[in-house]
N, C-alpha and C positions, 0 to 999 in steps of 0.2 A: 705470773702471780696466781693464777686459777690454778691452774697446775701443781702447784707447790702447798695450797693452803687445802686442797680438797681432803686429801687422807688423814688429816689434822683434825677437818669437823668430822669426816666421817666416824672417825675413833671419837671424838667428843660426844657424839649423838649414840652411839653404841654404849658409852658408859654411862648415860643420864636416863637408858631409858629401855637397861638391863639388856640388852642383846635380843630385846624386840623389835628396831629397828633393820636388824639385819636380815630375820624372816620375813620382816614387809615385803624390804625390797628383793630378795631373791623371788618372792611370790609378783611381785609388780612384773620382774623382769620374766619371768615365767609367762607370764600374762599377756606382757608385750610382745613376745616370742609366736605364740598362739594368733594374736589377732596379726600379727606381721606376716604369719604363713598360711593366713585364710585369704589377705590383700593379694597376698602372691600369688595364690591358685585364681582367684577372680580377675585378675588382671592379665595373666597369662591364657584364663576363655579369654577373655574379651582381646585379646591380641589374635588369637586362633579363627577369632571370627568377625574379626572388625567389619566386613565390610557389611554380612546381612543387620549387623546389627546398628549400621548409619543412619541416625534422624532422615526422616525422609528429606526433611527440609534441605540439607547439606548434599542429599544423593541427587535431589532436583536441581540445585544450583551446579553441581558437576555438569550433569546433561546439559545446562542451559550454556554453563561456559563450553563446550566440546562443540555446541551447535553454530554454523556461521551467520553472520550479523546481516539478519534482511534489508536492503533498504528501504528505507521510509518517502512513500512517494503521498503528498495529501494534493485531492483534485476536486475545484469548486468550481457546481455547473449542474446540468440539468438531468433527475433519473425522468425517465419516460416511458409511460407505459406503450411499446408499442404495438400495431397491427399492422399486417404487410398481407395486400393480396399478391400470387402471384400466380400468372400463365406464361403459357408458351404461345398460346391461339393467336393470331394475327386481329388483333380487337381494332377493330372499327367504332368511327363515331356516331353509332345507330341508336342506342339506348338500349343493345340487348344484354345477356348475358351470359359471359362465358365461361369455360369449365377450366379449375387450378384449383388451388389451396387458399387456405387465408390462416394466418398464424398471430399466436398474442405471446412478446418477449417481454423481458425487460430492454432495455433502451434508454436513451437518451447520451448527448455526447460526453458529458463529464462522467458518465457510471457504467460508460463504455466504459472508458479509460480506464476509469478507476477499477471496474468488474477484469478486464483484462491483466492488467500489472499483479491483482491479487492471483490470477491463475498463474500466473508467469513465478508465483514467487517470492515478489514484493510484499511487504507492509505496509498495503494499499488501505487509506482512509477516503471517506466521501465528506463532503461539505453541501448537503441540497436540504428542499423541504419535499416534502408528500404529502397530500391530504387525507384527510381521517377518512378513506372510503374503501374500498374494496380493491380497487387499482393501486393502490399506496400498501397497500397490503403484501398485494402481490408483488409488489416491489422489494418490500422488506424482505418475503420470505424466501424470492431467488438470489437476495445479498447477503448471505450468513456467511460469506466467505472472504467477503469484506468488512473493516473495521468501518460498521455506522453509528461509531456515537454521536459521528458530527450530523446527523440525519435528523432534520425535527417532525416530526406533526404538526400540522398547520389548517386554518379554519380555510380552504380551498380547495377545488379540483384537482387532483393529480394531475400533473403533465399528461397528454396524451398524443398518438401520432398517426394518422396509418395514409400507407404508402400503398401504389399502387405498381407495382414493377412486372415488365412485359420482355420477359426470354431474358430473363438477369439485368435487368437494367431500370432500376426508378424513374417513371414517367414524370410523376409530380405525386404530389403529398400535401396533406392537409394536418395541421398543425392546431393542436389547442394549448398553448402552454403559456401564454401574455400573463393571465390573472395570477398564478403561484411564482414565475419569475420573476412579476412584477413587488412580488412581497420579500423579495431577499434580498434587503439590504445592507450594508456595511455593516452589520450585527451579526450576521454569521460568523464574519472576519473576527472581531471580539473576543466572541464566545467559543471560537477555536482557536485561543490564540497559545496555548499550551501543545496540541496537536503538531500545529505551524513551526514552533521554536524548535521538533524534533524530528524536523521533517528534512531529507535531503532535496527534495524537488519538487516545486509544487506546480501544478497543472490548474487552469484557468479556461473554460469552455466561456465560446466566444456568445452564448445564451444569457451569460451573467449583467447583470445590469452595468449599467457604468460608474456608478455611486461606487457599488461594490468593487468591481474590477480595482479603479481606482486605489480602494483602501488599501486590496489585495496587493497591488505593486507598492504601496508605502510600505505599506509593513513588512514585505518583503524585500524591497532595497535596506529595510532598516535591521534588520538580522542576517542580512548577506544570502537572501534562500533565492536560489536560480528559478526561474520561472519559464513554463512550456506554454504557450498561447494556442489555441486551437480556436479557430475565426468560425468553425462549421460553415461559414460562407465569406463571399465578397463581399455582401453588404454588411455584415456585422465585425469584417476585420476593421469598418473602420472605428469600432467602438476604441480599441487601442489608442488611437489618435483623439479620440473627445476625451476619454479620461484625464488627458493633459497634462501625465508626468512619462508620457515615453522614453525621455533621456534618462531615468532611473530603470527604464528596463532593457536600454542600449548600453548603459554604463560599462565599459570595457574591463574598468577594474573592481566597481563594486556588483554586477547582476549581468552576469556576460552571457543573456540568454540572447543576445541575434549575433551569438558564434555559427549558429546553424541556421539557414532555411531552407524549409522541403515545401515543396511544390509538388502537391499529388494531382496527377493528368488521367485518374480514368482507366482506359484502353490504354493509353500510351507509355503509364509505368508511372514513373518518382522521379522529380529534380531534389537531388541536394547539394544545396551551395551552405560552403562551410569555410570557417577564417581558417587561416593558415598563418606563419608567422611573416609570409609575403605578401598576402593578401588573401586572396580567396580562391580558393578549387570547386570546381563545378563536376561531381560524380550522376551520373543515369542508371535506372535499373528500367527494365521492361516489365508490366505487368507478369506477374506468377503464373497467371493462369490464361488458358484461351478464350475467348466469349462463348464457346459452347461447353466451356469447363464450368462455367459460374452460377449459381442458384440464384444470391443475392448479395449485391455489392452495399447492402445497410451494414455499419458496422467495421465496413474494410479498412477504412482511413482510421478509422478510432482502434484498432488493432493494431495497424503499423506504424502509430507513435508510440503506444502502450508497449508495442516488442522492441522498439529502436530502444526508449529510456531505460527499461528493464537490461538491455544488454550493455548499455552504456554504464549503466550503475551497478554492474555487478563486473564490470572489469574488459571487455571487449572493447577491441581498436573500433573503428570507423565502420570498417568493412564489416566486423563481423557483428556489431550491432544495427547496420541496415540489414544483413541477411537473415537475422533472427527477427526483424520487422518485415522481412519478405515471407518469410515463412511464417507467422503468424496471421499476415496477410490472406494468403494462401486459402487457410484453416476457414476465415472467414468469409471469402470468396466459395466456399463449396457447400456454406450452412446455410438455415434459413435461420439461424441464430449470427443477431449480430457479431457478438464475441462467442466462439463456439465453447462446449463445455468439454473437449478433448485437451484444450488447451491446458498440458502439462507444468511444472515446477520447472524451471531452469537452475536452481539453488539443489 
């Protein structure tokens, strides 16, 4: 119908309006002709040169898609500012004084953890408090490599610690940390709980209160997030058990974190007893190092879960993520930094 009626109006329009109609449109099409082969030369640069001339925004989203996906480990528990004297002198109980070093880290077991997985790799978050003082300070500004938004300020002392260790080995240690762990309550949980939802693993220093701890496993059995327990001692493994929902952190099929237990001995090496689909296998490793190889053993055990998870969560069997925890082990057995700062990307 279009087809058949066009040449009809067109001769109607050409006879009503004297054969002026005709020069319009030769002039239109002249015109469209023109600006059709400026589009062409424009669009055939911008093919020539597509790629310098990409929105950044589009060039950034490439790289970020090309980059591999870190995982997300968040670990709630205690930063600590610490001091470590150390000798070799054979020290007697006289009240004299002898000659070594004395060093200020950062510290504490959950920001071990957490400071380590960030070296390793990971998209390591913290979950603690510091106080508004100089020590919290110093906290903040050896953690720029960890993600601490979960890090509050808080009207209290910084954790503090200092150790006194003779020819590689912690004699005993003195502890200021009750009044600021005392303040971290089941509100941290809360107020990280966006963090939490994008986390593949989250880690629980056995420092944490039990209120807390507590929330921690609910709301982690209630979003299916695997959870690492780190007791830092015997006496406060039994916080696990006063919390009072441990079968949510046994749970086989919803929170299968007691697939694995290590048992760190020291001099003697690592137990890990781990499920199998028969039951259970019990693997040994010997300590890394020799006792006259070792500086300071702060920090060693908080390394070689930090290097197990990292190589578990990036893809290694059994084997080869306890060796990447022996060897990060290692690292920290030879520093006077608890998590040493040589500790490489594994990604």
């Amino acid at each position: 119908m279009g087809q058949a009626t066009t040449p009809f109006l067109l001769s109607r329009v050409k006879e009503l309006t004297g054969g002026e109609s005709l020069k319009s449109n030769v002039a239109l099409v002249k015109n469209n002709a023109k600006i059709a082969a400026k589009l062409a030369n424009h669009l055939v640069g911008r093919s020539k040169n597509s790629e310098p001339s990409q929105s950044p925004a589009i060039a950034a989203r490439k790289r970020e898609i090309q980059k591999p996906v870190r995982p997300k480990v968040v670990t709630i528990g205690a930063a600590i500012c610490d001091f470590e004297a150390i000798t070799r002198a054979d020290v007697k109980n006289d009240g004299g004084s002898y000659p070594g070093i004395v060093t200020q880290r950062p510290g504490g077991v959950g920001r071990n953890h957490a400071d380590v997985m960030a070296r390793l790799g990971l998209d390591s978050a913290l979950l603690t408090y510091v106080g508004n003082d100089e020590n919290g300070r110093f906290l903040r500004r050896t953690g720029q490599h960890i993600d601490l938004s979960g890090v509050k300020t808080v009207d209290a002392p910084t954790a503090t610690y200092c150790a006194i260790n003779m020819r590689g080995n912690v004699r005993f240690g003195i502890s200021s940390i009750e009044e600021i762990m005392g303040k971290m309550g089941p509100e941290i949980v809360h107020a990280n709980m966006g963090l939490l939802e994008e986390a593949d693993f989250l880690v629980i220093d056995g420092n944490t209160k039990v209120e807390t701890l507590k929330e921690a496993i609910e709301v982690a059995y209630r979003i299916n997030l695997p959870i690492w327990f780190e007791p830092t001692d015997i006496d406060k493994m039994q916080k696990l058990f006063k919390a009072g929902n441990i079968e949510k952190v046994s749970h086989h099929e919803k929170l299968p974190s007691f697939r694995l237990l290590v048992v760190t001995m020291g001099e003697k090496g690592v137990v890990v007893c781990h499920r199998t689909g028969n039951g259970y296998d019990i693997l040994t490793r010997p300590s890394p190092l020799g006792n006259s190889e070792i500086v300071s053993v702060s920090g060693a055990g908080d390394c070689w879960n930090g290097g197990f998870l990292a190589g578990h969560l990036t893809g290694r069997d059994l084997d080869g993520a306890i060796n990447l925890a022996q060897e990060t082990t290692a690292k920290s057995l030879k520093s006077t930094f608890a998590v040493p700062i040589d500790i490489r990307p594994i990604l």
